[in-house]
Every structure is written in C-alpha cells, then in structure tokens.
C-alpha positions as CSV (number, residue, x, y, z in Angstrom):
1,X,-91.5,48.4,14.2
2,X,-93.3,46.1,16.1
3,X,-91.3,43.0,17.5
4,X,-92.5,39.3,17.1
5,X,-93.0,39.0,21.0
6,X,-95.4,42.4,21.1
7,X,-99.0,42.1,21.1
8,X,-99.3,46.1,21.0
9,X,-103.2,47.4,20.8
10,X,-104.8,45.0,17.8
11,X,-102.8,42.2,16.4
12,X,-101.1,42.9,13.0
13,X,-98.9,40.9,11.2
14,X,-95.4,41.4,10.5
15,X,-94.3,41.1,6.9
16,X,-91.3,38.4,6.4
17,X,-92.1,36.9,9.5
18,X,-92.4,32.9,9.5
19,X,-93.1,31.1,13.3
20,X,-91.5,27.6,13.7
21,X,-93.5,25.4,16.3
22,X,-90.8,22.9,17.2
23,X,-87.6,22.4,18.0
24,X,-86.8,19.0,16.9
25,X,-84.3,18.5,13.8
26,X,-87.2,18.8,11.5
27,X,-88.1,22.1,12.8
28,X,-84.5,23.1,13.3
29,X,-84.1,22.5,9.5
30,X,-87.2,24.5,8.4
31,X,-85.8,27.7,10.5
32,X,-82.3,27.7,8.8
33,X,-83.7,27.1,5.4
34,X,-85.9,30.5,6.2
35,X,-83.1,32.4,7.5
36,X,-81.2,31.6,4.8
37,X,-83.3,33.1,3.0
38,X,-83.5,36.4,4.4
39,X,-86.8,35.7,6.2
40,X,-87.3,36.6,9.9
41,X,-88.1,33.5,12.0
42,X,-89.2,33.0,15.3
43,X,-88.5,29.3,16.7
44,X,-91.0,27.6,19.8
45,X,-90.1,25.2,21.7
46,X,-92.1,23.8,24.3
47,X,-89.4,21.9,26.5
48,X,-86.0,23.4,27.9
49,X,-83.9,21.6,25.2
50,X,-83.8,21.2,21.4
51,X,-83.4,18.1,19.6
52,X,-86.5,16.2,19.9
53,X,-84.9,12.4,19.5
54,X,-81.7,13.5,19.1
55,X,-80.3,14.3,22.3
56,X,-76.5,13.6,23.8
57,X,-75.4,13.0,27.3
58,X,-73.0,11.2,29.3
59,X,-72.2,8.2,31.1
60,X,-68.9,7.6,34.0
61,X,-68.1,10.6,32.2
62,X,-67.9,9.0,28.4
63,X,-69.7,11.4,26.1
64,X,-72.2,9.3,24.5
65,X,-75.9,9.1,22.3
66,X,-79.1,8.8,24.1
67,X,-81.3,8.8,20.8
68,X,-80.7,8.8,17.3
69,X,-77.1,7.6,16.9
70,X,-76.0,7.7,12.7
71,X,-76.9,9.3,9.5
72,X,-78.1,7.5,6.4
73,X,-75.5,8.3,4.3
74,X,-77.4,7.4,1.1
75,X,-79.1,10.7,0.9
76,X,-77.9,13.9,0.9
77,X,-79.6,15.8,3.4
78,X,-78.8,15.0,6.8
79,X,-74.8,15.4,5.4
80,X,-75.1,18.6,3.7
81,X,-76.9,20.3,6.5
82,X,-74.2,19.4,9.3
83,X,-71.4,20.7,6.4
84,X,-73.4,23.6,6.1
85,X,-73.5,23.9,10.0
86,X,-70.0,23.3,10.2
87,X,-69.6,19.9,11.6
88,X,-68.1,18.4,7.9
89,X,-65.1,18.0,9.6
90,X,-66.4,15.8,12.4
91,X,-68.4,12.9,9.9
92,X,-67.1,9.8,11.0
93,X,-67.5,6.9,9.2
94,X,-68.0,3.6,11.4
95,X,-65.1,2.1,12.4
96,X,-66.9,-1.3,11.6
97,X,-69.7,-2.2,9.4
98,X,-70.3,-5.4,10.1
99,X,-72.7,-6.8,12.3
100,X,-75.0,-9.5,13.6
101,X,-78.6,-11.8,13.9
102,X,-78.7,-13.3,17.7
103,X,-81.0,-16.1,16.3
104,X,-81.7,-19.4,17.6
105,X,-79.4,-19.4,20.6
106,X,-76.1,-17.8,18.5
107,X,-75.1,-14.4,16.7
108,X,-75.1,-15.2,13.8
109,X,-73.4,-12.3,10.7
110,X,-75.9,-10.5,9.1
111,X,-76.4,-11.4,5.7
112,X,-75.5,-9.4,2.8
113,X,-77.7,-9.0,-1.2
114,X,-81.1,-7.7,0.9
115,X,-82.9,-4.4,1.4
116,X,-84.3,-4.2,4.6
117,X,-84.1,-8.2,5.1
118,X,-85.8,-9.4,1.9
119,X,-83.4,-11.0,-0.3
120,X,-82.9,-11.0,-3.8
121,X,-81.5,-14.6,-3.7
122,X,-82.5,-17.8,-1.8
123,X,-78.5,-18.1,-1.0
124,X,-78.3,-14.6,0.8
125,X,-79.9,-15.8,3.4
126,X,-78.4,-19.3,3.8
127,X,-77.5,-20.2,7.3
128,X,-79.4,-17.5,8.6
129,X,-83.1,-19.3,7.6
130,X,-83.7,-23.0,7.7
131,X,-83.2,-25.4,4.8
132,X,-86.9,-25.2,4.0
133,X,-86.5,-21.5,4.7
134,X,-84.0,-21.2,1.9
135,X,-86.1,-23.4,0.2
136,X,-88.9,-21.8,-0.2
137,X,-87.6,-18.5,-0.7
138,X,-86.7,-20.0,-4.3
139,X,-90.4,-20.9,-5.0
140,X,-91.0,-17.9,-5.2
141,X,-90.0,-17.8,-8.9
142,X,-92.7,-20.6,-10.0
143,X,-95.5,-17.9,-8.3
144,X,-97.8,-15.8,-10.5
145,X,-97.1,-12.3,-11.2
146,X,-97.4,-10.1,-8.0
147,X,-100.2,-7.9,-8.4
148,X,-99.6,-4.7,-6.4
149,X,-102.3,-2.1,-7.7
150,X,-102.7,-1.3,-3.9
151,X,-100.6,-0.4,-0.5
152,X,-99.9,-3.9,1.3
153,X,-97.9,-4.7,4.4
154,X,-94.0,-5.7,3.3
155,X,-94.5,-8.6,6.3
156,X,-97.6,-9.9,5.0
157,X,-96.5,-9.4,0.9
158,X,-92.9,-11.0,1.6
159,X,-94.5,-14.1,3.7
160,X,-96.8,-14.9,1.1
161,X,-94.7,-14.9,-1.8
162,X,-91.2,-16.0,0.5
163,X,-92.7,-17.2,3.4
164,X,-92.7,-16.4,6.7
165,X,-89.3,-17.4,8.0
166,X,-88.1,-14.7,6.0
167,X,-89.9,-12.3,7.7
168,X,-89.5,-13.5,11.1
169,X,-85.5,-13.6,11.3
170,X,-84.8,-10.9,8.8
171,X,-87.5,-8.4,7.7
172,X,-88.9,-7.9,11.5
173,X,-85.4,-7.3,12.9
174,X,-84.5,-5.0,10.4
175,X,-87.3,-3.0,9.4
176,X,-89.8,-3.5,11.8
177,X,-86.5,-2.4,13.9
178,X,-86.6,1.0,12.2
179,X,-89.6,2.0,13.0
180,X,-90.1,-0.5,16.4
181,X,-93.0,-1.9,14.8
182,X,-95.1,-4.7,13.4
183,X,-93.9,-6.1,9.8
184,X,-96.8,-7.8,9.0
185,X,-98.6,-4.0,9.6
186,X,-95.9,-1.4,8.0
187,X,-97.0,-0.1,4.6
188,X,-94.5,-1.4,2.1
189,X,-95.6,1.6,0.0
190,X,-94.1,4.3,2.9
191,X,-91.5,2.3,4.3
192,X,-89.4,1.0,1.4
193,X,-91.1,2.8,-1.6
194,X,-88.5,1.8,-4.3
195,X,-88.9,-2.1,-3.4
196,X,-92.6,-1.5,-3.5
197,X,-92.3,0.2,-7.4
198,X,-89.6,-2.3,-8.8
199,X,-91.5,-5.4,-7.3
200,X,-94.9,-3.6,-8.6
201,X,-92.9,-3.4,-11.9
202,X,-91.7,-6.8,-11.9
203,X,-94.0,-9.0,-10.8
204,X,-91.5,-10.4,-8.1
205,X,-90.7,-9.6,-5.2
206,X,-86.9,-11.4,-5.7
207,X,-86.3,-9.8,-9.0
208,X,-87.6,-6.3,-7.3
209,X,-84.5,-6.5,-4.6
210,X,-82.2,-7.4,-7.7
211,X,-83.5,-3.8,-9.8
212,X,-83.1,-2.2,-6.5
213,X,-79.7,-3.6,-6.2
214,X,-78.6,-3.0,-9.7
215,X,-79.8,0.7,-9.3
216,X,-77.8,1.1,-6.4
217,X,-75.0,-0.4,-8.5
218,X,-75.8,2.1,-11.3
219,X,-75.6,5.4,-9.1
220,X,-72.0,4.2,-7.2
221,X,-73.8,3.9,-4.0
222,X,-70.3,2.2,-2.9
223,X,-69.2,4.4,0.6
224,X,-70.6,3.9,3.9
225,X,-74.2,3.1,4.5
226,X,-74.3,5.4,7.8
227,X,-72.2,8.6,9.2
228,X,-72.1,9.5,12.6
229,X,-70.2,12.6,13.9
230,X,-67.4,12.9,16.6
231,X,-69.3,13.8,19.8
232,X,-72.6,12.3,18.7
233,X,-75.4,12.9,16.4
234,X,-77.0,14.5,19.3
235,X,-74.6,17.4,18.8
236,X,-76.5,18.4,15.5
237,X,-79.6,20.2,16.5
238,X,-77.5,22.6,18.4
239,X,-75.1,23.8,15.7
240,X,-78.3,24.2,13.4
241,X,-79.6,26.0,16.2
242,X,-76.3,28.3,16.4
243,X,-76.7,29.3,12.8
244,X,-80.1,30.1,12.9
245,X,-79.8,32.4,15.7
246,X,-76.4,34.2,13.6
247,X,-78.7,34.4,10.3
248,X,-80.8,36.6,12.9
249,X,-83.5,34.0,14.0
250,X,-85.1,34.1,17.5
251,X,-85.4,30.7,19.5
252,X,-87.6,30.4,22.4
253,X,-87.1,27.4,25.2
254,X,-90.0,26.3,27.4
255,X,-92.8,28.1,25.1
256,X,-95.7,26.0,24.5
257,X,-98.1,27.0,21.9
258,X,-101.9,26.8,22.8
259,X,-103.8,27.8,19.7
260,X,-103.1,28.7,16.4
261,X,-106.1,30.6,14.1
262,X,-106.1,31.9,11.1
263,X,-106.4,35.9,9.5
264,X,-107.1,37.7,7.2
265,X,-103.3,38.8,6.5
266,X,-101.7,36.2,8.6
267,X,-102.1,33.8,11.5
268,X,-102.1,34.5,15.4
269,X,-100.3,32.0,17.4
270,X,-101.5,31.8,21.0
271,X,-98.7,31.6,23.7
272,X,-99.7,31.0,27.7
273,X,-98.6,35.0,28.2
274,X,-98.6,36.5,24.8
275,X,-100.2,36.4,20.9
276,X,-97.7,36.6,18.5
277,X,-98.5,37.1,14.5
278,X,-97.0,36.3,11.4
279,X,-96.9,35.8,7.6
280,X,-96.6,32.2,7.9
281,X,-96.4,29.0,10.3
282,X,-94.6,26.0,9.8
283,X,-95.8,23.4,12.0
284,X,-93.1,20.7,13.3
285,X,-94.5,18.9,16.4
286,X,-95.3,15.0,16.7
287,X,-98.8,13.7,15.3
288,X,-100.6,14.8,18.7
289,X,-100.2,18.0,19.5
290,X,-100.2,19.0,15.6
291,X,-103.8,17.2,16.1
292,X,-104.7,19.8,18.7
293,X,-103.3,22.9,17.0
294,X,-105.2,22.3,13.5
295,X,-108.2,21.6,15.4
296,X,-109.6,25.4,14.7
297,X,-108.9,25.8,11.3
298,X,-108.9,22.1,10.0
299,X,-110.8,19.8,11.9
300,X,-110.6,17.0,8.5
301,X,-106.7,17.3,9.0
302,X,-107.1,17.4,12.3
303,X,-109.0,14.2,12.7
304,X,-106.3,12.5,10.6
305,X,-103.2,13.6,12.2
306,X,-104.8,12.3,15.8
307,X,-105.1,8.6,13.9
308,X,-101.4,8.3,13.3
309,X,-100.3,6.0,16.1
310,X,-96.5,5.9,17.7
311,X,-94.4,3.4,19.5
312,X,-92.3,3.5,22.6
313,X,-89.2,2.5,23.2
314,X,-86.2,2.8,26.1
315,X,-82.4,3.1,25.2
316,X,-80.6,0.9,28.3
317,X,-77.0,2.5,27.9
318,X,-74.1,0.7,30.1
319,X,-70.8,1.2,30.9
320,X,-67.8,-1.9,31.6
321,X,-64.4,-1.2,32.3
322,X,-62.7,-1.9,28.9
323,X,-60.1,-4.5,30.5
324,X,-62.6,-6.6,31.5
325,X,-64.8,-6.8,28.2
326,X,-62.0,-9.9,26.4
327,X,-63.8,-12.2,24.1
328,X,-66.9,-9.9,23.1
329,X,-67.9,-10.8,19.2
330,X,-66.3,-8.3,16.5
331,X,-68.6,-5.7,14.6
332,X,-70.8,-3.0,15.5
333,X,-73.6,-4.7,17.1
334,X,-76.6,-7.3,16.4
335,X,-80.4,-7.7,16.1
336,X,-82.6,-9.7,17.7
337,X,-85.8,-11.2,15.7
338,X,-89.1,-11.0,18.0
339,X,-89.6,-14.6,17.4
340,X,-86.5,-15.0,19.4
341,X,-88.3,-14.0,22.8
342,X,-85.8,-12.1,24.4
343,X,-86.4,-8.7,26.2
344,X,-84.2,-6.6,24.1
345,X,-84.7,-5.9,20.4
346,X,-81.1,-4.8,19.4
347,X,-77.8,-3.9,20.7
348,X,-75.0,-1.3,19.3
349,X,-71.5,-1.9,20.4
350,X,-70.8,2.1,20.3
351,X,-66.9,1.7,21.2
352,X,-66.5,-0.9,18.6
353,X,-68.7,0.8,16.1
354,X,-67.3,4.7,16.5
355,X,-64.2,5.2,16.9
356,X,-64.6,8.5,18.6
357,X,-66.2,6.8,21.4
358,X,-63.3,4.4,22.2
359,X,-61.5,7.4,22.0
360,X,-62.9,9.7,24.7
361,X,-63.5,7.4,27.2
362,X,-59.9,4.8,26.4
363,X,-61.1,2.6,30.4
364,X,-64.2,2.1,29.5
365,X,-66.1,0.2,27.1
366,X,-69.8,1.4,26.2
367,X,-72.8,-0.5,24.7
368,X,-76.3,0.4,24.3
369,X,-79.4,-2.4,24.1
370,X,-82.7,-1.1,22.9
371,X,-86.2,-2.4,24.2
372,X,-90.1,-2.0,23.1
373,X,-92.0,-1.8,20.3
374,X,-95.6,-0.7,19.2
375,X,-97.8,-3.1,21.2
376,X,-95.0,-3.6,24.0
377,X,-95.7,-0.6,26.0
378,X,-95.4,-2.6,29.0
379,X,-91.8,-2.9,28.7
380,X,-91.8,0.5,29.3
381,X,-94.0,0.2,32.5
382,X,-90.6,-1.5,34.6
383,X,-88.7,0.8,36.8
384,X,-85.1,1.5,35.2
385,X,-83.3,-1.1,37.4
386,X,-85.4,-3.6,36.0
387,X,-84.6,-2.6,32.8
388,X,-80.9,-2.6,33.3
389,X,-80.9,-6.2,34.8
390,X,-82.7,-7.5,32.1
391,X,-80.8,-5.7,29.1
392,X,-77.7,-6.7,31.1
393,X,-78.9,-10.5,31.1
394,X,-79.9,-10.9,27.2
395,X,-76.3,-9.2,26.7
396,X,-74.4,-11.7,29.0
397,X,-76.5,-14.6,27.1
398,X,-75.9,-13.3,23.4
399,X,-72.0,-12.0,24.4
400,X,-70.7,-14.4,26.7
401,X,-69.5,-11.4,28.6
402,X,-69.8,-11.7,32.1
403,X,-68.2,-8.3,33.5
404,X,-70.3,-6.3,35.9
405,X,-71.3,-2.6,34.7
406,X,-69.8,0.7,36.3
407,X,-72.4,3.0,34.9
408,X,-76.0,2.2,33.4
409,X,-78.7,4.6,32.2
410,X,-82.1,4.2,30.9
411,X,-83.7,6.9,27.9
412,X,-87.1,6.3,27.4
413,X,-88.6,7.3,24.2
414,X,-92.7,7.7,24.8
415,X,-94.4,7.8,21.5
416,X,-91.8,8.1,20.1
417,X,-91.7,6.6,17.0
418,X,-94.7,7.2,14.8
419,X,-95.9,4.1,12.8
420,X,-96.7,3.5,9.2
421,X,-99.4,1.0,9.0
422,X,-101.0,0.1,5.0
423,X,-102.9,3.0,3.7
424,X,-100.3,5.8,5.6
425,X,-99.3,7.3,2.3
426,X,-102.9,8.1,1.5
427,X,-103.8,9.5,5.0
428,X,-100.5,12.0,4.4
429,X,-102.2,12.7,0.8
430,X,-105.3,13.7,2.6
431,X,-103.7,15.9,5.6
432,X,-101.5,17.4,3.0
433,X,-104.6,18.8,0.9
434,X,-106.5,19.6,3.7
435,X,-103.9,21.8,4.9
436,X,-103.2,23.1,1.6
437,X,-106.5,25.1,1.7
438,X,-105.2,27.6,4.9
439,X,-102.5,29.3,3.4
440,X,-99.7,30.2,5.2
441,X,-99.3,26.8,7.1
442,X,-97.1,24.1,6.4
443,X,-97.2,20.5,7.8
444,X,-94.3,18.6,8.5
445,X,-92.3,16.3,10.8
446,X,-91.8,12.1,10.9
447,X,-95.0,11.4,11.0
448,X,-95.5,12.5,7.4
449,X,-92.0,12.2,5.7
450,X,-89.9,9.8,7.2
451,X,-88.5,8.5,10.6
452,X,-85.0,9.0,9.6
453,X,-83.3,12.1,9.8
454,X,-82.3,12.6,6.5
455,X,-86.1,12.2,5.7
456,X,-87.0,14.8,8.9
457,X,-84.4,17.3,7.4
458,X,-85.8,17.6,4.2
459,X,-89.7,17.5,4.9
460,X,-88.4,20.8,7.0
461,X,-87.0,22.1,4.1
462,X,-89.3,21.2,1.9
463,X,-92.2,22.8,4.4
464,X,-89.8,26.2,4.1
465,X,-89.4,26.1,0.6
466,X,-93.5,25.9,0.1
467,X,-94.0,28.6,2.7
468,X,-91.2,30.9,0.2
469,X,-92.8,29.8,-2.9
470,X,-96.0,30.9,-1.8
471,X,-95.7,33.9,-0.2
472,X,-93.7,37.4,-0.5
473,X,-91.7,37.6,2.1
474,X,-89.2,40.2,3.5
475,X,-85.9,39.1,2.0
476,X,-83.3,40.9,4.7
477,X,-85.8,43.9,5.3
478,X,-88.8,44.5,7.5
479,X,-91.5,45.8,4.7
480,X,-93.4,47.2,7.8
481,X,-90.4,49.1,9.4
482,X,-91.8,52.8,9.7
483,X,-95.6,52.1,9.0
C-alpha cells in the first residue's frame, strides 16, 4: 500500500484519501469532519503552528489571546465543535456583558435595540447621537419605500435613509470593527444578510432591525451573545488538531504547497521535496495563495480570488499590576468611532471581561487595544514601542488610568482580515462555479464564508461534506490495500 508521503515510480492516487491545504480553524474543521467520516486525510501546513488567527500566548506570565478572543454564541458551530473536541467543559460565558462608545471626549454605554449599530428606534440611540442625530433617525419613517433589488453598502444605505451620524458613532465602530473596514464600502448583503432581507422585505430599514429583533425574540436567542473558553480561544485549533490525528489523520508543520494539478483519477499536490496524490483536495488558505494554487486549473477562479482584498491590523496587549488599576470604568471594554481620531479602534478589558483571566494571573490586570484598518496600513509601518506608547496614551485618555505597564506586546495581523466590499456575494457565486467544474476540489475559508469562526468552521464542514457527497471514498479501509 502506498503511503500519502510516497511518490513511488508514477503517481497514483490513493482511494479515500482527502489533502487539507491549511491549518487554520477552517481547515482544521474540514480534516475532522473527513476523519469522522472514516476518510484518510492528510493536513499541510505551511508555518510551524496551527491556528491561523487564532493563536494564544503569554504575557508576565498571564496566559492570554493574541487573536481571535470569543465565540458567537448565536450559532451552533463554533460551540459544538469545541464539545465535540472536548473543551464543553471549559465555555465560559463573559463575566460582563456590558460595554462602551469612547465618543466625543467620554465612554459613553453602548446602546442596546440595534444590530450591528443600526437601530430600530430613534430612542436607542439617544445620548449616544446628537439631538438632530436622533432626529433624524425618525425621518426615516416619512421616506419612500427602500428599494433594495441590488447589493449596497450598509454605511452608505443606513446614511441615506438615517443619516450619517448614525453610521459614524455606531455602525463604523461596530461593524466596520468586525471586519476592520470601511462602512460606507461593506456589502450589506454579506455582512448582515438578514438585515439586508427584512429591510428588502420591508421597505425600512427601522422596521427591518425590529423583524430582525422580533425573530430573535421568536427563536429564544436569550443567553450570552459570545463564549470564550478557559485558557483562550487560541487553545481550539489544537484540540481539533488532537482529534484529527486520534481519528488517524496525518498533520504536517512547515509544508508549503507549490502547485496543485489536476488528473485523471485524482489531483497531484506539489510539495518542495515530494508529490503527493489524492481523491480529493480541500483548499483552506487566505485569498492569495488560493489565487496562486488555482492558477493551473482555474485561471477565471483564479483571477477572482486574487481581487479579494484584506486589512491589517496589530493587537497592542499590556500588562498593570492589578493594585494599581482603581477607578477603571466597569464592563468588558469599548469602541472607538473613526470619526473620533484616535489611534486605537477598540479596547477589551480581558480581566474584567473573562473571568478566567483574572483568575490565572490574580497581580495583574490585562487589557488589550486594537489598531488599523483597511486603508490604515501605515499604522502598521511603526516599530512596536511606538505602538505601545500610543495605545498606552488613548487608554490613559479614555480610562483615566494612569499606572505604568509591567509587560506589553504587539501581534500584528498582515492581511489579515479579508474585506467584503458591494458585489462580494456575487464574486463568491462566481469562484464557487468555477471551481465546481474540477471535481475533487473544494474552496473554502473567510474570504468566502464569513470572518467569524463559527462562519470559518462550517464553510470547512461544508467543503468536507461536498467533497463526501461527491465522491466514493474509503470509509475506514484503504480500497487500494493489496493492488
């Protein structure tokens, strides 16, 4: 039998033999869908560590996130995958869910009735917006029916029909937050698609937040927005990892893949040192180096992936003694609008917010502020003790908090948020059909399905579960075993 690392005298393809190129979560999910399924998987990864964005580390000692910090607890995927990985008994709940606006000169509590920062009531946002900015979030009901036949921008759709003030202290904070982007550029139809159908529905954008309320209502959507885990999200991607490699899958560190072509029976997948073949190839990589490796065998999809563009972004993490942090504002953390001018976009409290933090590390008291966004890459340009002071200012100017820090460190994030600009849904349509027409390959990653995990989990899934509807694959056996 011929292992998934030999090239022997001719390539051949293995039957029930699926190749995974990337380690992220996304990835990480395909691989334990497949082994779940009996199918023999072999996982690439071209860096030493697995993970992609979520990664944990440590600071003076206090275990801590460096990337992706919580779980949208709204949908089911991210959950059930670490309960199926054995981590259900480390969910955490935040300790606090409240949090804050730093807008004009104070920090100010974040509002409640809004998705994403639009509101579905002038009131919700009183004392956040201006008079006239209440105002004129109320005119909105003496507008003509919103006519949505086609993708628009939520920025540039909200201002227009609640005005721009809206958008600048709310909607830019929060959702252009998400996805460290541009508002008045994110497709509405990618970024909150069930705001974009009730308001399309509707005719208002006001009574399209209500519906979206009411549903939410409807389905008990009552418990915590967000879940983290004790010892950080970061500590995900490994147990998936762990029960891959027990269902019999084989991960490889620090294996770049160079080329990827198509056969008859199969596809070859082009190593530095080695060929391997298999059945079938899920692809898991960010928009660029996807671009590269359809080049061969797709050059339409190709062309497409290589337009999707991404956003940069540094995590400033510091440490304070606890004793001296007296006086610092309640709740989990706070946003800060664009408009606002400051250097950092947002800040999480992380002792205050998980409890499992405060914790570990009882002296200290640990905080994280982020910076950039697509169109800032400059920020990203300043050497790391730059960063710090200036993170460490804004913080002293929105806290109050004076206290020196004991430990700081700076994660920087290149390209690593991809954006969803009006008209993304379509250009996912097209790479998806394109791709379609090599069978054996499936597409999939943030850049297509969602920057959240939950949404990374299941377009892994989901690119496993097309690769197994598709194609016969060994279920527990090697077909070719003896031939």
């Amino acid at each position: 039998m011929q292992s998934s690392q030999d090239t022997g005298t001719g390539p051949r393809t293995d039957p029930g033999h699926v190749v995974v190129i990337g380690g992220g979560i996304t990835g990480l999910a395909a691989a334990h869908r497949l082994v779940g399924a009996g199918v023999r998987v072999t996982l690439l990864e071209s860096t030493d560590r697995l993970g992609g964005k979520l990664l944990v580390g440590e600071i003076e000692g206090a275990p801590i996130d460096l990337g992706a910090e919580s779980l949208l607890a709204r949908r089911p995927e991210a959950i059930d995958l670490a309960r199926a990985v054995g981590l259900g008994d480390r969910l955490q709940a935040p300790a606090t869910a409240t949090a804050a606006l730093w807008t004009r000169d104070a920090l100010r509590p974040m509002p409640k009735g809004h998705v994403m920062g639009v509101p579905g009531t002038p009131e919700a946002l009183a004392g956040i917006l201006s008079p006239r900015g209440v105002a004129r979030i109320a005119e909105e009901r003496d507008l003509p029916a919103a006519e949505l036949d086609e993708d628009v921008a939520i920025g540039a759709f909200a201002a227009e029909r609640l005005g721009r003030e809206v958008v600048d202290r709310l909607v830019e904070p929060l959702l252009g937050g998400v996805y460290a982007g541009d508002a008045y550029r994110i497709s509405m139809q990618a970024a909150v698609p069930h705001l974009y159908a009730a308001a399309k529905k509707r005719g208002s954008l006001l009574a399209g937040v209500q519906e979206v309320q009411r549903r939410a209502r409807e389905q008990q959507q009552d418990g915590p927005v967000f879940l983290g885990i004790e010892g950080g999200v970061g500590t995900l991607p490994e147990a998936v990892a762990d029960a891959v490699r027990a269902g019999g899958g084989e991960i490889l560190h620090r294996t770049p893949v160079i080329a990827l072509n198509r056969r008859s029976d199969g596809w070859e997948v082009r190593l530095t040192d080695r060929t391997l073949t298999a059945d079938a190839v899920v692809l898991a990589v960010p928009a660029g180096p996807a671009a590269t490796l359809l080049a061969a065998e797709s050059p339409a999809a190709a062309a497409e992936v290589d337009r999707i563009e991404y956003a940069s972004m540094a995590l400033v993490t510091l440490a304070f003694p606890r004793s001296a942090m007296t006086g610092l504002p309640a709740g989990s953390g706070f946003l800060v609008p664009p408009i606002e001018g400051r250097t950092i976009k947002a800040s999480t409290l992380s002792t205050q917010k998980w409890q499992w933090v405060g914790d570990r590390s009882p002296e200290l008291f640990v905080l994280r502020a982020s910076i950039g966004r697509h169109g800032e890459e400059e920020q990203l340009q300043r050497e790391d003790a730059e960063l710090i002071d200036v993170a460490s200012g804004d913080l002293r100017q929105a806290t109050g908090v004076t206290a020196t820090a004991v430990a700081a460190t700076v994660t920087r994030w290149t390209r690593g948020l991809p954006q969803y600009p009006v008209g993304h849904p379509a250009r996912v349509a097209r790479i998806h059909r394109e791709v379609a027409k090599l069978p054996g390959l499936a597409l999939c990653g943030a850049a297509y399905d969602g920057v959240g995990i939950p949404a990374c989990i299941a377009g892994g899934q989901r690119a496993a579960d097309e690769i197994l509807a598709t194609h016969t694959l060994a279920r527990g056996t090697d077909r070719g075993a003896g031939q």
